[in-house]
Z-matrix of the N, CA and C atoms (Angstrom, degrees):
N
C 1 1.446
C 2 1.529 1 108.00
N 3 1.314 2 114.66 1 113.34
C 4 1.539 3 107.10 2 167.73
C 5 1.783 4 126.12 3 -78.85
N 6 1.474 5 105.98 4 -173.85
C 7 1.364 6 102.40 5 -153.47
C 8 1.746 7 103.55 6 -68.61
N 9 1.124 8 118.59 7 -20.14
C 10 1.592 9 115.19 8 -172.72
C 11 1.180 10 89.37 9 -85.86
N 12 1.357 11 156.23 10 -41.79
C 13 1.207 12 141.57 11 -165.21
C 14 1.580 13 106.48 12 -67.58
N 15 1.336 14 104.98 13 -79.05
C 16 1.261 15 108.48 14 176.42
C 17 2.233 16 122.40 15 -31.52
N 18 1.262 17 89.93 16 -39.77
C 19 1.459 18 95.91 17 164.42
C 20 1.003 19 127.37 18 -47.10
N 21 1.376 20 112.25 19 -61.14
C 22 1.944 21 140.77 20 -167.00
C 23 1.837 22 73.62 21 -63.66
N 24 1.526 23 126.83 22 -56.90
C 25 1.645 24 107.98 23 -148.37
C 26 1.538 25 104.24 24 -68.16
N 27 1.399 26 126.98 25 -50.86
C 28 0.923 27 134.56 26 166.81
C 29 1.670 28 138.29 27 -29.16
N 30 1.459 29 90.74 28 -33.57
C 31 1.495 30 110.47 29 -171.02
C 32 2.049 31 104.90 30 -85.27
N 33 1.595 32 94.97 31 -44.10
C 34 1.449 33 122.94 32 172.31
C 35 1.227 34 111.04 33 -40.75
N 36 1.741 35 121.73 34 -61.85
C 37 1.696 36 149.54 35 162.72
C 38 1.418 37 95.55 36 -25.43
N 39 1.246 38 117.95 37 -58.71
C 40 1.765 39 133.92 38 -149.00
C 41 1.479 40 85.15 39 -74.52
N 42 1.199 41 117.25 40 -84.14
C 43 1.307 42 121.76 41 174.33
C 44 1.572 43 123.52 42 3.05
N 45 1.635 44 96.38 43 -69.85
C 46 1.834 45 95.47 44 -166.57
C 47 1.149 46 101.62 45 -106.38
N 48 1.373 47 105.96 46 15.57
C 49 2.075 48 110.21 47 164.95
C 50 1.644 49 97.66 48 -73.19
N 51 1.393 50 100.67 49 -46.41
C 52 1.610 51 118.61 50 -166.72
C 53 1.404 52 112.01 51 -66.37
N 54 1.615 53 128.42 52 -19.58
C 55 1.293 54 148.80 53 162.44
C 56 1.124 55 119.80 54 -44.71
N 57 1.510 56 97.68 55 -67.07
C 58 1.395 57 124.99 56 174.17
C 59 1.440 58 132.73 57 -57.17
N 60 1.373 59 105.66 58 -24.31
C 61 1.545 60 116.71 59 174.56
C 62 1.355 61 111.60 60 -80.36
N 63 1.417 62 105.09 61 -41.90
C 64 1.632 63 135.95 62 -164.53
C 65 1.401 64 91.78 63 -66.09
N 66 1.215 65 127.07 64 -57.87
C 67 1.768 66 122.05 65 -174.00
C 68 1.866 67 115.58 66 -71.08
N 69 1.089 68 106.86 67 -23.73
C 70 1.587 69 122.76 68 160.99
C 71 1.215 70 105.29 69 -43.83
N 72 1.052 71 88.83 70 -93.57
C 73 1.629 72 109.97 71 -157.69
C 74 1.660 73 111.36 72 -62.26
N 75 1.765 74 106.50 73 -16.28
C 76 1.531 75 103.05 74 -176.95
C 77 1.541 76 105.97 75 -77.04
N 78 1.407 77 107.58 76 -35.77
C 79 2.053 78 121.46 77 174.29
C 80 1.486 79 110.50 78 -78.44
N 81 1.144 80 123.06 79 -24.66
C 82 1.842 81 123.17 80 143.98
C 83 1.742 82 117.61 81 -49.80
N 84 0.888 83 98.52 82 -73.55
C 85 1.611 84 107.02 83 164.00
C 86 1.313 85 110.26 84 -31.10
N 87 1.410 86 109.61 85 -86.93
C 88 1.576 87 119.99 86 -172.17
C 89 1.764 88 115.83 87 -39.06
N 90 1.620 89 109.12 88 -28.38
C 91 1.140 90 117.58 89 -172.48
C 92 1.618 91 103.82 90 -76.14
N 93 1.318 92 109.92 91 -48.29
C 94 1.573 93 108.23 92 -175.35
C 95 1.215 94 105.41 93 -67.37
N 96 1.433 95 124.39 94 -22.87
C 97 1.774 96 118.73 95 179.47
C 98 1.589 97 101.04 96 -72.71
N 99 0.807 98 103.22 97 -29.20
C 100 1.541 99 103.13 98 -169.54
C 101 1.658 100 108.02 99 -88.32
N 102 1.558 101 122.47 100 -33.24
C 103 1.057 102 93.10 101 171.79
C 104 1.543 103 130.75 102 -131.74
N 105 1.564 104 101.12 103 25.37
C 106 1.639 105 119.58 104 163.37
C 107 1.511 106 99.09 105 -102.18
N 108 1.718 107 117.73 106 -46.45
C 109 1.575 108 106.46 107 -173.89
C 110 1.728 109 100.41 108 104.75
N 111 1.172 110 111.99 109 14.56
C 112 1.608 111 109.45 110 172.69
C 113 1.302 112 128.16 111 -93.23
N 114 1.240 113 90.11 112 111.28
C 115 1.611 114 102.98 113 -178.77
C 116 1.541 115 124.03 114 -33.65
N 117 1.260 116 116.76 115 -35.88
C 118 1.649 117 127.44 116 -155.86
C 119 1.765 118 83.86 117 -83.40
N 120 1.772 119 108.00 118 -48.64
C 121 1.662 120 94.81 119 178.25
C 122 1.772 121 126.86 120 -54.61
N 123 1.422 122 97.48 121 -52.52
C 124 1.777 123 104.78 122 171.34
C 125 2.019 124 106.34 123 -43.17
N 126 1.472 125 117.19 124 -24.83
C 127 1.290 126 109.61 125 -163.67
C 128 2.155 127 105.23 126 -86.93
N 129 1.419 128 87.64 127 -37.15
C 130 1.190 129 115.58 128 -174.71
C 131 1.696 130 102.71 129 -64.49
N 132 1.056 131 112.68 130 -48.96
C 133 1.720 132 115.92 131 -178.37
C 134 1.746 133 105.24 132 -61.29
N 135 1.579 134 108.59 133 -41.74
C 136 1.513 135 98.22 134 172.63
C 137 1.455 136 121.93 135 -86.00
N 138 1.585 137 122.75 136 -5.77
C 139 1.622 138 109.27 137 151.59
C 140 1.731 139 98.33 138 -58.68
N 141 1.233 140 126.39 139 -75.96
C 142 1.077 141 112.90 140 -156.06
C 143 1.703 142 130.58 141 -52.80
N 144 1.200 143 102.08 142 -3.74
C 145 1.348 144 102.76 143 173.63
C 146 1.005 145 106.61 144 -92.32
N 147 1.398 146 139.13 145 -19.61
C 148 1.670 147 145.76 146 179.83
C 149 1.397 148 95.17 147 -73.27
N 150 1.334 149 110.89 148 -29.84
C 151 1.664 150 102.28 149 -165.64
C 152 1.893 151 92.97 150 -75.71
N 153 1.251 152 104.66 151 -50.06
C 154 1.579 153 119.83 152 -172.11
C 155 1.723 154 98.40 153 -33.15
N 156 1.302 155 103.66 154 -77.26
C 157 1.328 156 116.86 155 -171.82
C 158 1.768 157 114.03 156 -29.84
N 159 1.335 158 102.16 157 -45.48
C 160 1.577 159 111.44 158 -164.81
C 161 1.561 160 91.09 159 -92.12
N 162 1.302 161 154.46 160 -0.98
C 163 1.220 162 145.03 161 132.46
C 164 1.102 163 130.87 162 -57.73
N 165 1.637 164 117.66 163 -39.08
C 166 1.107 165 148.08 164 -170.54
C 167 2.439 166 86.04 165 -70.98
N 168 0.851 167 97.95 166 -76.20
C 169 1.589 168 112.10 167 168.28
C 170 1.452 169 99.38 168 -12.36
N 171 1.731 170 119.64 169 -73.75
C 172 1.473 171 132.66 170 -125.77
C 173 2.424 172 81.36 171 -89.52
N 174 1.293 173 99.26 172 -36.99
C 175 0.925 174 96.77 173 156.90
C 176 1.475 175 150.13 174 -79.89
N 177 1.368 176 119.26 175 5.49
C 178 1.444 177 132.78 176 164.99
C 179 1.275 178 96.51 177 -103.58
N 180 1.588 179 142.88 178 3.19
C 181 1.416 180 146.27 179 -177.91
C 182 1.598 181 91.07 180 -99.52
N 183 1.502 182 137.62 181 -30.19
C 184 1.205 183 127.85 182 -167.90
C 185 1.724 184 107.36 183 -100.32
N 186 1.055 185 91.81 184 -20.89
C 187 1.611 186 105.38 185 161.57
C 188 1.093 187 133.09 186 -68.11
N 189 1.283 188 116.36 187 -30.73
C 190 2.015 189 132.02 188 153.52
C 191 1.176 190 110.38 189 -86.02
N 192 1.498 191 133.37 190 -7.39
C 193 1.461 192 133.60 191 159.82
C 194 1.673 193 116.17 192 -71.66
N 195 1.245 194 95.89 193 -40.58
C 196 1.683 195 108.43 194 174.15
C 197 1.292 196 114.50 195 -65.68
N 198 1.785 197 122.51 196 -27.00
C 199 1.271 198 119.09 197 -153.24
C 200 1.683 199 117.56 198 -121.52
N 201 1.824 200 71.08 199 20.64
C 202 2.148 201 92.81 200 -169.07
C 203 1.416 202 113.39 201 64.47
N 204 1.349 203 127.05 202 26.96
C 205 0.973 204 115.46 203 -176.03
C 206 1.186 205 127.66 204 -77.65
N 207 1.421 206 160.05 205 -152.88
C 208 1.649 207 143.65 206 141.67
C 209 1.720 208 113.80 207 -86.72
N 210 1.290 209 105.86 208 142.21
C 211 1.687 210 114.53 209 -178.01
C 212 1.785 211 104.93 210 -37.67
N 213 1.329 212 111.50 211 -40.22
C 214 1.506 213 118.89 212 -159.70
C 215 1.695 214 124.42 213 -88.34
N 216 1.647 215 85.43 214 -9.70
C 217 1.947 216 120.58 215 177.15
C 218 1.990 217 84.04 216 -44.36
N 219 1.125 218 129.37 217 158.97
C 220 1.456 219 148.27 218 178.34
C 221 2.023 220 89.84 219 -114.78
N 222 1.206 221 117.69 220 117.40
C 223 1.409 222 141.93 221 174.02
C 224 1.393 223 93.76 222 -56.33
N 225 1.253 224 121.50 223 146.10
C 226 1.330 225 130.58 224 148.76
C 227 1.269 226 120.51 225 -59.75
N 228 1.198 227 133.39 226 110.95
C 229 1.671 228 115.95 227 -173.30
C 230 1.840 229 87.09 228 -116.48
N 231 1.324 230 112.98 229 -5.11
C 232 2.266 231 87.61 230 -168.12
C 233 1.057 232 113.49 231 81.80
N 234 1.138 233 114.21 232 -179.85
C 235 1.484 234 131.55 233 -170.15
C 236 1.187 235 94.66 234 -100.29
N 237 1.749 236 99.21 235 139.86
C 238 1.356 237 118.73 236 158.99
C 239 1.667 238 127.90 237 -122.80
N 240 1.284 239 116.19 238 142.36
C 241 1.541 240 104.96 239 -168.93
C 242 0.942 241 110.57 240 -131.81
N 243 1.543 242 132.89 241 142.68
C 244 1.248 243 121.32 242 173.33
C 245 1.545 244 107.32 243 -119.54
């Protein structure tokens, strides 16, 4: 494996490590908003979903890397609703 490969995998790892924390701690959050009623948590659950989203991103970017796509291709991310 050369050094860009190994990079791209490494970086990929980071990525949905960073997912994974991000959905934790955002349903931790959400939980204490929901069942102390603290504001700073309700605020805290929507950084982390901002963070989600833009992971969610870096990972529909490695998904058009896999699929030959071009760097500038727009990821499928789905529908979102608020």
């Amino acid at each position: 494996m050369n050094y860009e490969q190994e990079f791209l995998k490494d970086f990929q790892e980071w990525v949905n490590q960073q997912v994974q924390i991000s959905e934790l701690a955002m349903k931790a959050a959400e939980k204490i908003a929901h069942e102390d009623g603290k504001k700073e948590a309700a605020e805290a659950a929507i950084r982390y979903e901002s963070r989600l989203d833009a992971y969610h991103f870096l990972q529909g970017k490695f998904e058009n890397y896999k699929n030959g796509k071009n760097f500038h291709e727009i990821p499928d991310l789905g529908t979102k609703t608020y």
